[in-house]
N, C-alpha and C positions, 0 to 999 in steps of 0.2 A: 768146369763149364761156366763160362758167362751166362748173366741174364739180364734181358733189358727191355726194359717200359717205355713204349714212346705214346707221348700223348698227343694226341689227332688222328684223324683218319684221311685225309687228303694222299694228295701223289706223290708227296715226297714221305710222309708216313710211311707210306706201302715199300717205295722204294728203298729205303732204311730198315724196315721191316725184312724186307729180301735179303739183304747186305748180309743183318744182324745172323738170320738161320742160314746161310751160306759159309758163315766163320764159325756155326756149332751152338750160336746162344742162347736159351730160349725166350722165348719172346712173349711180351704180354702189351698187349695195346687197350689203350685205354680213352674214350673220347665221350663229350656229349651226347652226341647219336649213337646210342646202341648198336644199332644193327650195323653203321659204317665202322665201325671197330672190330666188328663179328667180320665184317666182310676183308679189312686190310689184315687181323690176325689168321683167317682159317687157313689162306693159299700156305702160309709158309708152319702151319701146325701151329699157331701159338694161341694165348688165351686171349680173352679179351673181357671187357667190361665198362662201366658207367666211367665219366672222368675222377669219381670223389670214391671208387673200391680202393684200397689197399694197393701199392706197390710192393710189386715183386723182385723189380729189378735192381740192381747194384750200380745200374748207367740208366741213366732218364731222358731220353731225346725228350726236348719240346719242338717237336716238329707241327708249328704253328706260323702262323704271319704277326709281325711284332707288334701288332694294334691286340690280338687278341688275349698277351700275356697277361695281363694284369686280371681281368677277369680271372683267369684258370691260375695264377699264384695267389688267387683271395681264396683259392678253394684244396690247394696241393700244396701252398706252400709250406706250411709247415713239415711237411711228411717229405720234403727234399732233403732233407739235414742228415749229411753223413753219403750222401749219393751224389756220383758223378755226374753233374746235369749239363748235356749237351743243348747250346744254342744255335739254332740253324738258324736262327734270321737276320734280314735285311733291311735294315731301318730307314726306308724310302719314303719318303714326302709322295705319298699318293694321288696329293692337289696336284703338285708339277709335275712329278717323274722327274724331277729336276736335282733333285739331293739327296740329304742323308738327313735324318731330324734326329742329330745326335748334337754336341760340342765336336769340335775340331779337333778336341785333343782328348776323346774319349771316344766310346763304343755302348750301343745299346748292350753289348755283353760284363763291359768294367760295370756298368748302372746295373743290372741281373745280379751279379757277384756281391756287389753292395746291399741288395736286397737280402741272397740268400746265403749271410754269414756263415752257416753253417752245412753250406753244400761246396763242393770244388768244382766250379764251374769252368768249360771249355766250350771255346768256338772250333764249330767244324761243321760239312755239309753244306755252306753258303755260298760257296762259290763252285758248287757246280747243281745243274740241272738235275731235276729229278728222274727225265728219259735216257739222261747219259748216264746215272746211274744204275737206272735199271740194265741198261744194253750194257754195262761192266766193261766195255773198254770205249780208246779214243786215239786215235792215229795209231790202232795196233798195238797199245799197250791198258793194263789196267786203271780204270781211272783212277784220277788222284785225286787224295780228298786232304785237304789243310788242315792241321788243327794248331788252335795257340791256347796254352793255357799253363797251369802253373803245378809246382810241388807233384805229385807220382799219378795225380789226373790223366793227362796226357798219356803215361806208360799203362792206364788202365784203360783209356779210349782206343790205344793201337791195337793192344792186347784182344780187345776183343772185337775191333774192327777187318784190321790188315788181313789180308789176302784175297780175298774177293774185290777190294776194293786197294788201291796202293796207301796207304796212310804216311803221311808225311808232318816233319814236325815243323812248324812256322816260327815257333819260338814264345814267348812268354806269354801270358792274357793281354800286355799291352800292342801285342801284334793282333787282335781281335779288329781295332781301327782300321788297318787297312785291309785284313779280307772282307770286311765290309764292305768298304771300296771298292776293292777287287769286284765282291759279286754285286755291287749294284752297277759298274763297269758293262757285267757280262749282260745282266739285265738289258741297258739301255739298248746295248748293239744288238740282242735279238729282239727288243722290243722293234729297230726300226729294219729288222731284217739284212742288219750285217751279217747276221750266223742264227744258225737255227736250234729251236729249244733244246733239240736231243744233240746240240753240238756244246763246247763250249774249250776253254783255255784245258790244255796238258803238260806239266812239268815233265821235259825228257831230261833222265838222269844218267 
């Protein structure tokens, strides 16, 4: 059996949280607010606690927004080393809503990875919404969830992701750039009410 730590307590936390005991893994959630952590880990049985308790997991969602990593890698990171650390974010220019505040030819997730030499870092959960996740499918099928990332990572993120969720493999960490894109894409269009939050992009295979 999988087990997996996600840090935050927000809506995509919870939704991820779901996913995670839906495929059998048990789950521990861990965030600043106590009691929001008590509250995303109880629905689906798992533990919960302070951001800076002990990891349990083998796979570590930072299910966080990308202004707030550094803070919570000045307090976790070292206790990443040797764990699968999932990146869910989207590195949006907040001022405009207008870009990405990355390089052109990298990803807030390549920058993550360089940080934490000793974690195997993958992107996934960015490009889709947290209500179409929770509602587990989309035009009739289960939703899909992207990952890129590198070395047996990825076969550890399907493994304990897939079937509640379709997991799908995007290809190496350098493919992290454009799901970026991708999901700050899906952002803008439901920011201006092209598509609606619990809607979003479905690969039919």
């Amino acid at each position: 059996m999988s087990a997996v730590t996600i840090i935050g307590a927000g809506g995509m936390a919870a939704a991820i949280a779901g996913i995670a005991a839906k495929a059998g893994a048990d789950v521990q959630v861990l965030a600043r607010d106590e009691a929001k952590a008590a509250a995303v880990a109880s629905p689906v049985g798992g533990t919960s606690g302070p951001i800076d308790a002990s990891i349990s997991g083998e796979v570590v969602v930072l299910a966080l927004p990308w202004p707030a990593l550094d803070d919570v890698l000045a307090v976790i990171g070292d206790k990443l080393a040797g764990k699968v650390v999932v990146d869910i974010t989207n590195p949006v220019d907040f001022a405009t809503f207008d870009s990405l505040v990355v390089p052109a030819d990298s990803s807030q997730t390549a920058a993550l990875a360089e940080r934490l030499p000793a974690a195997k870092v993958v992107k996934a959960f960015n490009t889709t919404f947290g209500a179409a996740l929770v509602g587990g499918t989309l035009a009739g099928a289960p939703v899909t969830v992207l990952v890129a990332g590198d070395d047996d990572a990825k076969a550890k993120f399907t493994a304990t992701f897939d079937g509640p969720v379709a997991v799908v493999d995007a290809g190496s960490l350098r493919r992290a750039r454009e799901l970026e894109a991708f999901g700050f894409l899906q952002i803008t269009l439901a920011a201006r009410g092209a598509t609606g939050w619990d809607k979003g992009f479905q690969l039919v295979r």
